[in-house]
C-alpha positions in Angstrom: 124.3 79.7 99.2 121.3 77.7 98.1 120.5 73.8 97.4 118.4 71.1 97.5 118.5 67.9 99.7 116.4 65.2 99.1 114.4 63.7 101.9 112.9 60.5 100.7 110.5 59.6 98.4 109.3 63.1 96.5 109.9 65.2 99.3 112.5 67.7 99.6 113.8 70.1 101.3 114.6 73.6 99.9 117.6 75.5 101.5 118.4 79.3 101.2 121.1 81.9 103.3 118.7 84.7 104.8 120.8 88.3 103.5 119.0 90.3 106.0 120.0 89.5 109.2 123.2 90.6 111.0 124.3 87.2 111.3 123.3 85.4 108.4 121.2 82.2 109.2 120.4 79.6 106.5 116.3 79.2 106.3 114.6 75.9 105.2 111.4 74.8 103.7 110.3 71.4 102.8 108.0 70.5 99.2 106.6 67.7 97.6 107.1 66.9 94.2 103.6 66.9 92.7 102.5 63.6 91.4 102.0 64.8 87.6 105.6 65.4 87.4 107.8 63.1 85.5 111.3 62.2 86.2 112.8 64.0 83.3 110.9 67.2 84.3 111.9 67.0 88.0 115.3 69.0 88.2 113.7 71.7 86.6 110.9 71.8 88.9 113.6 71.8 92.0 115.0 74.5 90.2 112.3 76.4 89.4 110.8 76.1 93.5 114.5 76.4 94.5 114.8 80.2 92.4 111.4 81.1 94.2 112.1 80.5 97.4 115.9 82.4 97.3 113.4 85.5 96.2 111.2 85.4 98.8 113.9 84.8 101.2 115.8 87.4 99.9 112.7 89.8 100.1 111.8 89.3 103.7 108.8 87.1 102.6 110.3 83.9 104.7 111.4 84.3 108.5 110.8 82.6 111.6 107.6 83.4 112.9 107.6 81.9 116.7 110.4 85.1 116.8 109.1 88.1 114.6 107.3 90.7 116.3 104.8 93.0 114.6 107.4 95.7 114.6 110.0 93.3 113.7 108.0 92.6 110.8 107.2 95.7 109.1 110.2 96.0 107.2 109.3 92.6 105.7 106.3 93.9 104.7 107.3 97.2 103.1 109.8 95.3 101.3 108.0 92.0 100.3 104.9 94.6 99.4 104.7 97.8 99.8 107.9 98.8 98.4 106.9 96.4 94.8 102.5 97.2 95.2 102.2 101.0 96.3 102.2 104.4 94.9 105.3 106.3 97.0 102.4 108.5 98.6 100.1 105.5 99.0 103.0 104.4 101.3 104.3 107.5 102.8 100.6 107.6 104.3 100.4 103.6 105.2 103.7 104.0 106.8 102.0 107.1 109.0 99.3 105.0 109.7 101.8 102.1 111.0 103.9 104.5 112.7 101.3 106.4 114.8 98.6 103.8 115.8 99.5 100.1 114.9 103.3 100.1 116.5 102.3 101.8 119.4 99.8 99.2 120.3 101.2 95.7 118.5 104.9 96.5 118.1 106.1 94.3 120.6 103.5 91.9 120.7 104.7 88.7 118.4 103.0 88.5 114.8 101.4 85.0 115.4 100.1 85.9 119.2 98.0 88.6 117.9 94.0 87.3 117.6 90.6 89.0 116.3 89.7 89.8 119.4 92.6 92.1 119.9 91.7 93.6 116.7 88.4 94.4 117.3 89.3 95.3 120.8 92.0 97.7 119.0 89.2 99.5 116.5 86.4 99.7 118.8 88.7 102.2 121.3 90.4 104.2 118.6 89.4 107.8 119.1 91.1 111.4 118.2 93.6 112.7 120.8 90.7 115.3 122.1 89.0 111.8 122.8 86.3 112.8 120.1 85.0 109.9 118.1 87.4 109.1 115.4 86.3 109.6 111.6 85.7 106.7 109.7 87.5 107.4 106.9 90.7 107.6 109.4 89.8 104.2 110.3 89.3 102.9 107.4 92.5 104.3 106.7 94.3 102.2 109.7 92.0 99.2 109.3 93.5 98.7 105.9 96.8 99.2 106.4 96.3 96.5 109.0 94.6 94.5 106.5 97.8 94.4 104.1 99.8 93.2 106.7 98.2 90.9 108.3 97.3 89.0 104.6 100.6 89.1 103.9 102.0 87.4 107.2 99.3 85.0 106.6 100.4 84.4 102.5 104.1 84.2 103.2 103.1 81.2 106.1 103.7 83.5 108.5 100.7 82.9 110.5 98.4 79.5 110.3 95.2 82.0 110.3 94.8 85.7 109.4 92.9 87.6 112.4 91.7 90.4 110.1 89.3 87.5 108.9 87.1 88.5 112.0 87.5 92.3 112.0 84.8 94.0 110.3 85.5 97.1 108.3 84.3 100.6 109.7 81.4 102.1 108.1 80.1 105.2 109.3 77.1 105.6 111.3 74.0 107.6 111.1 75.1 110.7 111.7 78.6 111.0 110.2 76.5 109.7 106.9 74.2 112.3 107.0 76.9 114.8 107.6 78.8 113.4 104.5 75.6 113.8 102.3 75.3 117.8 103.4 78.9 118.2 102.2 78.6 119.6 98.6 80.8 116.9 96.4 80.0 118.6 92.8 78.7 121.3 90.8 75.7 121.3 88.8 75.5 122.5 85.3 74.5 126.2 86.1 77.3 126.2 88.5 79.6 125.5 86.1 78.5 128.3 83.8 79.3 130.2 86.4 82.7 129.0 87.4 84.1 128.7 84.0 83.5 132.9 83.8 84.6 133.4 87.5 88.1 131.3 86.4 88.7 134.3 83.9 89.9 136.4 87.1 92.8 133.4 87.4 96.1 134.0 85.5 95.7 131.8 82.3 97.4 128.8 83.2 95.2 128.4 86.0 92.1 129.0 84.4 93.1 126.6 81.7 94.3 124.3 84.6 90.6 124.3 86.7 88.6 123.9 83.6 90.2 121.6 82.1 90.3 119.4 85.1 86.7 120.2 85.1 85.9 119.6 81.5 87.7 116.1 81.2 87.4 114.9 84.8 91.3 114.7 85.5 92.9 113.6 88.6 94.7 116.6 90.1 98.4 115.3 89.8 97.4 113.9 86.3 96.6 117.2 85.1 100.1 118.9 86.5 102.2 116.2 84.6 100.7 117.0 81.1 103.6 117.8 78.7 102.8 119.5 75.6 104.0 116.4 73.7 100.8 115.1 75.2 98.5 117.7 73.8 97.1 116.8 70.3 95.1 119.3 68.4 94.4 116.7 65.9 93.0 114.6 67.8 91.4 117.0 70.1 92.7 115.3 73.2 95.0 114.8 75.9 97.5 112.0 76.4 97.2 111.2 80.0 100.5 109.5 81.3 102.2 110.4 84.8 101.2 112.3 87.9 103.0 114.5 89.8 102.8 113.0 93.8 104.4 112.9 96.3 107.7 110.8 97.8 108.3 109.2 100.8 110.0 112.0 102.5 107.0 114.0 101.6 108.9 115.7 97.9 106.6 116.1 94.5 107.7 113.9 92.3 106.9 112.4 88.8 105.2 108.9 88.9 102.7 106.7 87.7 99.3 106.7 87.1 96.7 105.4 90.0 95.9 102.5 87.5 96.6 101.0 84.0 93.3 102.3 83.3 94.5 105.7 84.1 96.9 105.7 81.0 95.3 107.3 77.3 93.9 110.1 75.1 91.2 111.9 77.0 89.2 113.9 74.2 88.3 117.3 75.3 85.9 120.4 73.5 87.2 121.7 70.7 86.8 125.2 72.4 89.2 123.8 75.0 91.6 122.5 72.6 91.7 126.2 70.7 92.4 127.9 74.3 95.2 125.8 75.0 96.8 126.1 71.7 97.0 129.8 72.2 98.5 129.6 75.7 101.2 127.3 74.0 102.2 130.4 72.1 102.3 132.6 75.6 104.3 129.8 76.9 106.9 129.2 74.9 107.2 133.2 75.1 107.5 132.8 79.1 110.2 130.2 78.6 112.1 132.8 76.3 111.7 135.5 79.2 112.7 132.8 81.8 116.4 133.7 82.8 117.0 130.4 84.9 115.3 127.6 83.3 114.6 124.3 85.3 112.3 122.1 83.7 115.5 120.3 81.2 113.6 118.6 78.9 110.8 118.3 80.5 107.8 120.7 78.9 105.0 120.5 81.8 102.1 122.7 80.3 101.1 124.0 84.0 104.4 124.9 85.6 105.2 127.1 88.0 107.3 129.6 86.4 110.7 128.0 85.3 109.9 124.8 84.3 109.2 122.9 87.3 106.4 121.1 88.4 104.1 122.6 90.9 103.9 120.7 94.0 101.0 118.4 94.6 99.1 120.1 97.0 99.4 124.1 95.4 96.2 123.5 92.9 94.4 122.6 95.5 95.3 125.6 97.9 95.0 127.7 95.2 91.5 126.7 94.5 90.2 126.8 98.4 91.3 130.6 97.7 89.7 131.6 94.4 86.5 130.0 95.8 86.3 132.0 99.0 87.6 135.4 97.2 84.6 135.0 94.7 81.9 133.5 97.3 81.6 130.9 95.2 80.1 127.6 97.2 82.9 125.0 97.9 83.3 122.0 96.3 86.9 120.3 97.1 89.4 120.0 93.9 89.0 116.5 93.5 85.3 117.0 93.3 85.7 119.0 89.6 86.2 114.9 88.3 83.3 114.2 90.1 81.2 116.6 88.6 82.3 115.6 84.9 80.7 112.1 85.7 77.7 114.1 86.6 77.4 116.5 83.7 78.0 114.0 81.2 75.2 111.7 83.4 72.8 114.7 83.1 73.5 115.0 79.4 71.9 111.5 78.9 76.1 109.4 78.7 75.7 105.5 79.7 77.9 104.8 82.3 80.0 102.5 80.7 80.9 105.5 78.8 81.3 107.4 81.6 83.7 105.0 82.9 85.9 104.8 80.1 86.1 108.7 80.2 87.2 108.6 83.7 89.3 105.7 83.2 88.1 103.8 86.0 88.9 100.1 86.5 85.2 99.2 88.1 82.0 100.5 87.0 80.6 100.2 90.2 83.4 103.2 90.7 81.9 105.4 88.6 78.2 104.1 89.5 78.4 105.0 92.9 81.2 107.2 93.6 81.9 109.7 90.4 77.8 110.3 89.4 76.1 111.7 92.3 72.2 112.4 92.6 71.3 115.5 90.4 68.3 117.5 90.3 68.3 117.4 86.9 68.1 113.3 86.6 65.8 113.3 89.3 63.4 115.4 87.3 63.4 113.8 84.3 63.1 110.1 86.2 60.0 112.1 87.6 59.0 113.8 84.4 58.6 109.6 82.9 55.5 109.5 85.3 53.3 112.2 84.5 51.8 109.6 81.6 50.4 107.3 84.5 48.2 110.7 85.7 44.9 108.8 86.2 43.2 112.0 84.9 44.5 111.9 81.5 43.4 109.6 78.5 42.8 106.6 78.8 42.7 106.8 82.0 39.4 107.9 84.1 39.8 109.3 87.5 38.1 107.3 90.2 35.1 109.2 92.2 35.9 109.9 95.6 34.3 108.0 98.2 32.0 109.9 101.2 
């Protein structure tokens, strides 16, 4: 049940019944009509704050918080957030996160009794079982799953100040940074000469799978969820949709794109476009051959045999072993898309092109992320110098001093 009792004046206060608790408790909140509000208009406005604050009741968003614990409220949060902002695998991993370090060390503590300098405290003594130093990235990794809920205690009213306001996020030191700039991230153009012949010793479906992801810079689940309904040969492209990911009890699944951005026609090499056309013909034979078909309707391009998806992580094992059979230096899967930001950046594309190809939201992505440095760039940035050799016309070499 939910109403509305006028206090005095314009203020009033906003009741709602709490559906989540064993023993169902009625929850308050009190408003104040804003000024610019007539008196014709003002039912509609109690209705209207009324409706939202059932919802947020109803979603967790509203408790009291001189009670909730941090444990206590994670299900709030998964709910009131997670559940309606994340990606299934986004949240299978936050939940992990929560699960292994953040419950173990807050769970009982209340929500509104923990400060920044238990935070801190907190990130400044994580460290790997062995009692190695603890990779940033894995940090990063708990520090933001701490982050999201920590804003949202503090959006819902939870908490009168959010303590991730003093916590600094991890950035890696000296060392760990010059570790991460030996690892290889992409493959230069000769490389990829080179790989695109090697992938001929791959059944078709995977060569056409690695170059392709290659070619137009595809996320690895993108690339598995490609129906042939999204393969046009008139426009030379690929329709880029779904991904195949992973659930929350750790399944592949289809779902959505990383972004909005993620969603369109991808163009790709005619060359491309011809190969694949001809392993639509070998396909639809294979499906013929296929005594127990189980893709339905569904028409996934890269399959794994009778019609079902591969799962998420099987390109990418799959590609750890074609590398080491053929020597061939290691670059991980993901790092084929960055080295399509980099060929097309060697081949003289803006970025904002670049961008749109790999359908990021931010340029700043693409600008520091996706287009790493190149000998190739680097030469020709060098190469724009040589006119400023103070030996060549018009210029006069100076005499050397004794």
């Amino acid at each position: 049940m939910a109403y509305v009792e006028h206090i005095k004046d314009r203020k009033y206060r906003l009741c709602a019944t709490d559906p989540n608790r064993a023993v169902r408790k009625r929850l308050y909140q009190t408003v104040e009509v804003p000024a610019d509000i007539p008196q014709r208009k003002l039912q509609q406005w109690l209705n209207l704050e009324l409706a939202k604050y059932v919802e947020a009741v109803e979603s967790g968003q509203i408790m009291k918080p001189d009670k909730i614990t941090f444990e206590g409220f994670i299900p709030k949060w998964k709910a009131g957030y997670a559940d309606q902002n994340m990606g299934e695998y986004t949240r299978r991993n936050t939940v992990f996160v929560i699960d292994s370090y953040l419950i173990p060390e807050f769970g009982s503590v209340r929500l509104d009794q923990i400060k920044p300098l238990h935070l801190v405290t907190f990130f400044a003594g994580l460290v790997r079982k062995d009692g190695k130093p603890m990779a940033t990235n894995t940090k990063l990794n708990i520090y933001k799953a701490t982050k999201s809920i920590f804003d949202a205690a503090h959006r819902w009213k939870l908490i009168k100040e959010n303590p991730m306001d003093g916590v600094d996020r991890p950035s890696a030191s000296k060392r760990e940074k010059k570790a991460m700039r030996a690892v290889k991230k992409a493959y230069g153009r000769d490389e990829v000469e080179t790989l695109l012949t090697a992938l001929y010793a791959l059944p078709t479906r995977w060569r056409l799978y690695y170059s392709g992801v290659m070619i137009g810079g595809f996320r690895r689940g993108e690339m598995l969820a490609v129906e042939w309904s999204g393969v046009s040969r008139e426009k030379g492209a690929i329709y880029i949709a779904k991904q195949i990911t992973y659930d929350e009890e750790g399944n592949g699944v289809e779902g959505e794109v990383k972004t909005e951005e993620s969603e369109g026609w991808v163009a790709m090499p005619k060359w491309y476009m011809d190969e694949l056309q001809e392993f639509r013909r070998e396909w639809a034979r294979e499906k013929l051959r296929c005594k127990e078909w189980k893709g339905g309707e569904k028409q996934y391009v890269f399959h794994s045999g009778a019609g079902l998806p591969y799962y998420p992580n099987t390109p990418s094992l799959t590609w750890r072993r074609f590398l080491a059979a053929h020597d061939l230096p290691h670059v991980k899967l993901h790092g084929l898309r960055h080295t399509a930001g980099m060929l097309l950046r060697e081949n003289g594309v803006d970025l904002k092109t670049i961008q749109e190809r790999l359908r990021h939201t931010k340029i700043d992505t693409t600008a520091n992320i996706y287009v790493h440095e190149s000998d190739i760039i680097s030469r020709a940035a060098a190469d724009q110098l040589e006119t400023l050799n103070p030996k060549l016309a018009p210029f006069s070499a100076p005499k050397a001093t004794k």
